[in-house]
VMD Tcl script that draws the C-alpha trace (Angstrom):
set ca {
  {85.78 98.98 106.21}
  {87.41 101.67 104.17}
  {90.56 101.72 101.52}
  {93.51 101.11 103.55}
  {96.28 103.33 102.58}
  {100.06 102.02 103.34}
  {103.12 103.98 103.82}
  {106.41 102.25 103.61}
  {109.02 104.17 104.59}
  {112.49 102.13 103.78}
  {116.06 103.03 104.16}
  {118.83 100.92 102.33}
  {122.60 100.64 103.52}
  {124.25 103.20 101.50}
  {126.34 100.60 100.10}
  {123.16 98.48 98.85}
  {121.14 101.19 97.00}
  {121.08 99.82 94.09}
  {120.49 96.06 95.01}
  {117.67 97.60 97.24}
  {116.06 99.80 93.94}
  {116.11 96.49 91.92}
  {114.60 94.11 94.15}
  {111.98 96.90 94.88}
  {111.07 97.51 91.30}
  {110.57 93.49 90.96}
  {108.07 94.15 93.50}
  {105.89 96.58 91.73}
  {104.14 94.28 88.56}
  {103.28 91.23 90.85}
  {101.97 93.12 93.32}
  {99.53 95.65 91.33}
  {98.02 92.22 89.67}
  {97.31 91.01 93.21}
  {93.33 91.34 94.22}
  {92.23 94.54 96.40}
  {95.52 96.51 95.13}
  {94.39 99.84 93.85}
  {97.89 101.45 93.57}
  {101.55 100.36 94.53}
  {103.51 103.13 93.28}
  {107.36 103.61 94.40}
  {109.25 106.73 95.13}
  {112.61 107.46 95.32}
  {114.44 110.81 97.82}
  {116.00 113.14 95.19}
  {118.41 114.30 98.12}
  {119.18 110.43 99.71}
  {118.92 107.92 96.80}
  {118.85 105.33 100.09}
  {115.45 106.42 100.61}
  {112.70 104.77 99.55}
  {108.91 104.54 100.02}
  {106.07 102.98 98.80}
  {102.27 104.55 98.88}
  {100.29 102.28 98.91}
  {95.65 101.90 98.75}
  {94.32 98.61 99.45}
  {90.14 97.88 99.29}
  {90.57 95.96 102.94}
  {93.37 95.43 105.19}
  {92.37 91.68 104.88}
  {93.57 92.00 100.81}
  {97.08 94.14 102.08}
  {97.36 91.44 104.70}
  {97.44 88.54 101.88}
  {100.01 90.64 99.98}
  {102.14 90.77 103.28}
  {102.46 87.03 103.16}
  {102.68 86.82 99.21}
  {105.76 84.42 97.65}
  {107.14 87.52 96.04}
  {107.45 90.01 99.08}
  {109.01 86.92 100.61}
  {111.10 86.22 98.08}
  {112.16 89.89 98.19}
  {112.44 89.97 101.79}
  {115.65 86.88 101.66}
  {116.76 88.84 98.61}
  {117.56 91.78 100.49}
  {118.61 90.76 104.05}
  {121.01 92.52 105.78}
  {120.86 95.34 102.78}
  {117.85 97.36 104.25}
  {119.18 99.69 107.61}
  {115.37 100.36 108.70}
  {111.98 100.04 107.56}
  {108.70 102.04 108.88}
  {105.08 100.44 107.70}
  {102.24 102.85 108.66}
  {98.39 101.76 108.50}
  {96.42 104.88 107.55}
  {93.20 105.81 106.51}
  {92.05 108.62 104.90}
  {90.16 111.39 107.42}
  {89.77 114.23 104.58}
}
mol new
graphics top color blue
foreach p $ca { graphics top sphere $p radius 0.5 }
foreach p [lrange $ca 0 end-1] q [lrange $ca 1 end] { graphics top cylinder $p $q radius 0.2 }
display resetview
């Protein structure tokens, strides 16, 4: 299978941004160590500082799907409950 490219669209209660930046910069140096993770790179709406994303390229879903159920993201996922207003994950692959 090819590269799996994530897109993580997340939107933080206005009130939380900066919570919600921190906890998702703690997420970046675990993660790029973890096997099959090519890039994990974080960006941040000049316009809406609640708006996040993350792109995301993975060698096999299989590797993303290990990072889905890795301590940290869980640990980041109690650390910021009830902070996040939505979150989007698309599964993409590259056509071109």
């Amino acid at each position: 299978m090819s590269k799996l490219t994530i897109i993580a669209d997340i939107k933080a209660n206005p009130d939380k941004v900066d919570l919600v930046k921190a906890a998702l910069l703690k997420l970046i140096e675990p993660t790029r160590a973890e096997e099959g993770c090519i890039n994990y790179d974080l960006h941040q709406d000049n316009d809406d500082p609640a708006h996040f994303f993350f792109y995301e390229n993975w060698e096999t879903r299989d590797l993303w799907l290990s990072h889905m159920n890795s301590d940290h993201l869980k640990a980041h996922q109690v650390a910021t409950e009830g902070c996040i207003e939505a979150i989007v994950v698309s599964e993409m692959t590259v056509i071109g």
